[in-house]
N, C-alpha and C positions, 0 to 999 in steps of 0.2 A: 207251149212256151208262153211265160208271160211277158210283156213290154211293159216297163214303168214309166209311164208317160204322163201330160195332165189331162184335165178333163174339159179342156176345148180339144184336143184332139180327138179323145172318143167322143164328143158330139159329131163332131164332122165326121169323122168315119163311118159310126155308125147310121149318120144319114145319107153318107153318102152310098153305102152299100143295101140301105134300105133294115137293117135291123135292128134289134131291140137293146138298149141300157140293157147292163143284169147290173144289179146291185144285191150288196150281204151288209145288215146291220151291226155293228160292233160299236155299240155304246161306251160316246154319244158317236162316233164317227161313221162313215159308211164308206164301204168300199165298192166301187163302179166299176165296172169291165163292160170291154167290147167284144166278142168272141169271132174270129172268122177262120173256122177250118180248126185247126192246131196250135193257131196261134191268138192271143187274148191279151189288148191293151188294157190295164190297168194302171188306177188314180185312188188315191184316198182322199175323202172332199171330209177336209177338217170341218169339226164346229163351229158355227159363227163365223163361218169364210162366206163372201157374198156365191163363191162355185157349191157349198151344199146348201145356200137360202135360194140358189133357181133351181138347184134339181130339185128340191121339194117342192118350189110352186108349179113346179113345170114339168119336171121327167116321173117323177116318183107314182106318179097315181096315173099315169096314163100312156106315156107311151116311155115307159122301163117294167120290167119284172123281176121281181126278188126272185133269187135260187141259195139254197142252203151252202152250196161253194157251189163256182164254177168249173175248179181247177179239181183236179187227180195225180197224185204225187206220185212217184214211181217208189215204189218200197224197198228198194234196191236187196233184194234177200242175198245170203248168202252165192246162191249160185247165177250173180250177175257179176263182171268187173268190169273197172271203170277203164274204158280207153277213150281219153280224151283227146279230142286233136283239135289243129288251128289251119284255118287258109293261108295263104300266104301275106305278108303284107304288100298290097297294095296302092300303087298311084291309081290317082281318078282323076281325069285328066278335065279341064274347064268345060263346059257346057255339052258335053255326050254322059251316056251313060255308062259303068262298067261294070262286068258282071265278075263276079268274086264266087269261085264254085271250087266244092270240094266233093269227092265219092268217098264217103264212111268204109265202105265196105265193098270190094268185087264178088266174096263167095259168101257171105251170111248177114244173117240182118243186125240192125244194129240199135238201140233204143238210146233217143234224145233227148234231156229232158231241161235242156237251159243253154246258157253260155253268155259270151258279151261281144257285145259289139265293139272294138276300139275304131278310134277316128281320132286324124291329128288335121289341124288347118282349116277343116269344114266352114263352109262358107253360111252364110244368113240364105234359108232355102233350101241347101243341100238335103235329099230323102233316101230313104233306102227304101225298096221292095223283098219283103222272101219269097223263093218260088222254087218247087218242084219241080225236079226237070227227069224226063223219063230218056234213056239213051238214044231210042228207037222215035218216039215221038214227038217231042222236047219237053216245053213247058209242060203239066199237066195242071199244076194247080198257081195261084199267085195267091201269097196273104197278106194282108195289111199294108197295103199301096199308098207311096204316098207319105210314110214315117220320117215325120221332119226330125233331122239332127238336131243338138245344140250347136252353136256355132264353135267355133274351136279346137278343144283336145278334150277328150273326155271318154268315159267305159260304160257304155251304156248294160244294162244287165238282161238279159232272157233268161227264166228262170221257172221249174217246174211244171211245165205243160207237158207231157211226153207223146212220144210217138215213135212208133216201129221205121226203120229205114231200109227196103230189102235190099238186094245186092243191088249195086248198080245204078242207086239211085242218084242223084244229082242234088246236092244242098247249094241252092245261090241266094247269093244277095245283090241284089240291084242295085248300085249305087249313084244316085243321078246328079251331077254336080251342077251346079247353076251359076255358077262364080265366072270370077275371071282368073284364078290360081287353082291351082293341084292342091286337092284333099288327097289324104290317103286314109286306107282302112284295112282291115283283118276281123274275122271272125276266132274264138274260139268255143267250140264245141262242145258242151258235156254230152260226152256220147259212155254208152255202156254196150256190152256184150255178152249176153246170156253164157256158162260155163267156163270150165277154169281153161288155164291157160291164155297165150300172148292174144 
């Protein structure tokens, strides 16, 4: 999944997780990503913005590495269909967190490949986390920690990243509120399901 976000965010991420800028040249512009697991914050750092005159002096030749894409589209062939679903919406109550979880699928696997975030109210600070949650386990995996909202109402996009969901899995969004009012949020889903039928 991709996160469209700027490029002081994947700075901090990506140091904060210890790993590397990827960047792709698209003349004159370049587009930057953070990759962690599944999921891959991405920025486009226009020309003659002072955000691509420091990644050049500073990320580009030393610690970033060019990759031809990062991303891998899902070719959606004929014998995939699309069942798309949404969480519920959600109150996020002032200064706790709340987890927003959905199970794709109880008897087969399910393929991801985007969706969006909505959020209405969000306060200055508000973050989401995504994480894996196994039924028997819990959490197994956490990605991208830490993703500041805009403040407000707005539809944030995830888009094109895929990844397989087997049964049973758990899709959450962490939603950390930092305010002193009620955000609310919903996910929706592009989920697909290999063969025909519901």
């Amino acid at each position: 999944m991709i996160i469209e976000t700027c490029w002081s965010e994947i700075k901090r991420l990506c140091t904060d997780k210890g790993i590397s800028v990827q960047w792709v040249f698209d003349d004159p512009d370049y587009h930057v990503y953070c990759i962690d697991g599944n999921f891959a914050l991405h920025s486009i750092l226009l020309t003659g913005t002072s955000e691509q005159t420091e990644f050049l002096a500073t990320y580009k030749t030393t610690i970033a590495k060019r990759v031809s894409s990062p991303m891998t589209a899902l070719t959606n062939p004929e014998d995939y269909r699309f069942r798309g679903t949404a969480t519920a919406w959600t109150e996020c109550l002032p200064g706790v967190t709340t987890n927003i979880d959905i199970t794709p699928s109880t008897t087969e696997d399910r393929f991801v490949d985007g969706g969006y975030i909505i959020h209405k109210d969000s306060n200055p600070g508000d973050k989401v986390a995504f994480k894996v949650v196994h039924p028997t386990y819990g959490v197994v995996e956490t990605y991208v920690p830490g993703w500041l909202l805009p403040p407000g109402t707005g539809s944030e996009a995830i888009t094109v990243y895929p990844a397989k969901i087997p049964p049973n899995i758990i899709l959450r969004v962490s939603y950390t509120n930092t305010g002193t009012t009620s955000a609310f949020c919903g996910v929706n889903y592009r989920l697909h399901r290999k063969g025909a039928g519901a």
